[in-house]
C-alpha positions as CSV (number, residue, x, y, z in Angstrom):
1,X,-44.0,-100.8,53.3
2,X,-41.6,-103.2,51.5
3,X,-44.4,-104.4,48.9
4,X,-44.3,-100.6,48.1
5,X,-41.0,-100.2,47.2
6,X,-39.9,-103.4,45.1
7,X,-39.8,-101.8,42.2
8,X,-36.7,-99.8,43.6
9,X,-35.1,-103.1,43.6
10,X,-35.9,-104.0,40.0
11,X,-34.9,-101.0,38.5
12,X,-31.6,-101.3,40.2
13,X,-31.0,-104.7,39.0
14,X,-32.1,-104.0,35.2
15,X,-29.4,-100.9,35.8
16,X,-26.7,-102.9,36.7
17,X,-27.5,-105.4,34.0
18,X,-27.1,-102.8,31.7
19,X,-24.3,-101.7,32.6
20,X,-22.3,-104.7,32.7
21,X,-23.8,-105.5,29.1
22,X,-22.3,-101.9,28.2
23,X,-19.4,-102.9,29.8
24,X,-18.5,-106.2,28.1
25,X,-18.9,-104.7,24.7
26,X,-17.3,-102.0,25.2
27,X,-14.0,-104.6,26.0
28,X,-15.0,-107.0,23.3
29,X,-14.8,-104.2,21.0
30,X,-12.0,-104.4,17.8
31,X,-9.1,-102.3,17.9
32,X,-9.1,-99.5,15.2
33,X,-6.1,-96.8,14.5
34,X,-6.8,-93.7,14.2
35,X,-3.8,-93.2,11.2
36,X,-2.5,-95.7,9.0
37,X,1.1,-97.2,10.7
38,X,3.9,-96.2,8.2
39,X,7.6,-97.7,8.8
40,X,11.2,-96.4,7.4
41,X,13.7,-98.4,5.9
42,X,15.6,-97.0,8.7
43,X,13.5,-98.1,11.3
44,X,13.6,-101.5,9.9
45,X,17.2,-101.7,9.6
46,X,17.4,-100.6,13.7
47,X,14.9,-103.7,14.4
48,X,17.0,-106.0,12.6
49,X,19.6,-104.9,14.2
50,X,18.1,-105.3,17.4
51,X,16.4,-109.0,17.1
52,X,20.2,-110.0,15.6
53,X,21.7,-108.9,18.9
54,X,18.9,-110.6,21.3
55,X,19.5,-113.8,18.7
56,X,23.5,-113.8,19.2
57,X,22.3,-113.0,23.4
58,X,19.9,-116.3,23.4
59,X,22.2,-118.7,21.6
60,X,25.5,-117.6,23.9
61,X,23.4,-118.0,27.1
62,X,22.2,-121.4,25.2
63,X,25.8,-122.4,25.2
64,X,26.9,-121.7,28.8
65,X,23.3,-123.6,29.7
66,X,24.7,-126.9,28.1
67,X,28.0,-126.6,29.7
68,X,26.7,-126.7,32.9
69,X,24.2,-128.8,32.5
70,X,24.6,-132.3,34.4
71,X,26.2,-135.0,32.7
72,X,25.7,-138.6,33.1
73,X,28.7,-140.2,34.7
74,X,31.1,-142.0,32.0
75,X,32.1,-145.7,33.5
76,X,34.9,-148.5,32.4
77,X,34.8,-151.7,33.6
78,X,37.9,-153.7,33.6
79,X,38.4,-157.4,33.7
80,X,42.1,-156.7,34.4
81,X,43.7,-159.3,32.1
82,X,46.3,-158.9,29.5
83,X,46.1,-156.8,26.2
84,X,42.9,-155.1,25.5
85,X,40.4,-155.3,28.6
86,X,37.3,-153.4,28.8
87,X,34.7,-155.2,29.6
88,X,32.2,-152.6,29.3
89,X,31.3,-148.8,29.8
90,X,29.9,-145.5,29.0
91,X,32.2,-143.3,27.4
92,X,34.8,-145.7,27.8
93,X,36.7,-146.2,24.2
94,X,39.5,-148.4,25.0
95,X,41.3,-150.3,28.4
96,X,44.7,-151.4,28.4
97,X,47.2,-153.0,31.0
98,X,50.4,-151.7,30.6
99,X,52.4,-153.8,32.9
100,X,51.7,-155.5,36.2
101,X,48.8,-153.9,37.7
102,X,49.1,-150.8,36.0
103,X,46.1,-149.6,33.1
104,X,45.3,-147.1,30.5
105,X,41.9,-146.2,30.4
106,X,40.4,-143.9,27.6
107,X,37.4,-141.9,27.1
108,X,35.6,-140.2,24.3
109,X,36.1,-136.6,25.5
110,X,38.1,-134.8,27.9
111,X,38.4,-135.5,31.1
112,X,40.5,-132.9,32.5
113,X,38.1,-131.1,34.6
114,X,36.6,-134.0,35.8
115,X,36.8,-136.3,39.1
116,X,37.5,-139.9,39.0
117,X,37.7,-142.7,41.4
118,X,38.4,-146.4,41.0
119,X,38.0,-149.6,43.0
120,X,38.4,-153.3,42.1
121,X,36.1,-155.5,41.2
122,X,35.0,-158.8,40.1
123,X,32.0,-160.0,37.9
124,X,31.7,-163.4,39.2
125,X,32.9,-164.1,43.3
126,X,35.1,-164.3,44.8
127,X,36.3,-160.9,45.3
128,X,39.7,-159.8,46.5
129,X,40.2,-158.2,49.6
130,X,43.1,-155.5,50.5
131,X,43.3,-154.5,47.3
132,X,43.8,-150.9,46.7
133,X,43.1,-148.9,43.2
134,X,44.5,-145.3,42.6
135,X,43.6,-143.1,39.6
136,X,45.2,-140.1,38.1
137,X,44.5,-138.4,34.6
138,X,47.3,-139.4,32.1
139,X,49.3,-136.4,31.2
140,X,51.2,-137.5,28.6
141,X,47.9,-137.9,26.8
142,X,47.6,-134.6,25.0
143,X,44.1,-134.5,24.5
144,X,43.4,-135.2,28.2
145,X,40.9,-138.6,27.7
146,X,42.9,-141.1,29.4
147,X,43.3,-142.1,33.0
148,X,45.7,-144.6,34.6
149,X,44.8,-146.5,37.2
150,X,47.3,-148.7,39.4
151,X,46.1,-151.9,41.3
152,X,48.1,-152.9,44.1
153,X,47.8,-155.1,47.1
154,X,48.0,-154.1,51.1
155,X,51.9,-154.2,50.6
156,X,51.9,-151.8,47.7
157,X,53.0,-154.0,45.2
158,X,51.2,-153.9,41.8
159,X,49.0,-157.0,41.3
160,X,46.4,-157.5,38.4
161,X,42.6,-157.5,39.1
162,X,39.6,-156.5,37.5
163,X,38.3,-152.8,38.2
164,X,36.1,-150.5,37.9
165,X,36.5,-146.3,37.3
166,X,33.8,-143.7,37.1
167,X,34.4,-140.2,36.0
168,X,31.9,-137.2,37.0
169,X,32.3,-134.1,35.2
């Protein structure tokens, strides 16, 4: 009974066949308009005016991106000594001991809305214990670059040593 009926089977398969061929060129086929596509001056002017507006959008929300975008911490190292001291940095334009174990640090940018924190250090042993070093932005800096940082021992009294600040912003 089935050797009967396999041409039921072929002629179903050669159907669909078809018909996906039918279908794929039917998909494949180009676009044509029905009417030619005719644009004012007015219409123009409205487009302009709208791709000027999404423009000015993208570059403002460009601009709030980049302030918020991480920044790489800005260092100083400080080898504490007398007159100009910065040993090296990121960011880090000038250090400067003003008297005993009080420094001027400056930056390349401002700093205002950043954090800071200092500690001493040494490049070669041995390093000093019980020293403390406190940080606070420099406000009769203007601009808002600089930082002073105070170096004192256990009993609070201002010593000179080598240090190190690192400001996040």
């Amino acid at each position: 009974m089935l050797k009967e009926r396999w041409w039921i089977g072929v002629t179903a398969g050669v159907a669909l066949g078809l018909g996906g061929i039918i279908a794929v060129e039917g998909a494949t086929d180009e676009a044509s308009a029905a009417r030619p596509v005719t644009v004012s001056a007015q219409q123009l002017k409205i487009n302009q005016r709208i791709s000027t507006a999404a423009v000015k959008r993208s570059n403002e929300a460009l601009t709030r991106l980049n302030a918020t975008a991480p920044q790489i911490p800005l260092f100083a190292v400080s080898s504490g000594a007398v007159g100009s001291n910065l040993v090296r940095g990121r960011g880090a334009i000038s250090a400067q001991r003003i008297d005993d174990g009080n420094y001027r640090v400056k930056f390349d940018r401002n700093i205002s809305a950043c954090s800071w924190i200092a500690g001493t250090s040494a490049d070669v042993p041995p390093v000093v214990d019980v020293i403390t070093a406190r940080v606070a932005l420099d406000t009769t800096d203007a601009a808002r670059t600089q930082v002073v940082v105070r170096v004192a021992n256990s009993a609070g009294t201002p010593v000179n040593s080598a240090f190190q600040i690192q400001v996040v912003c």
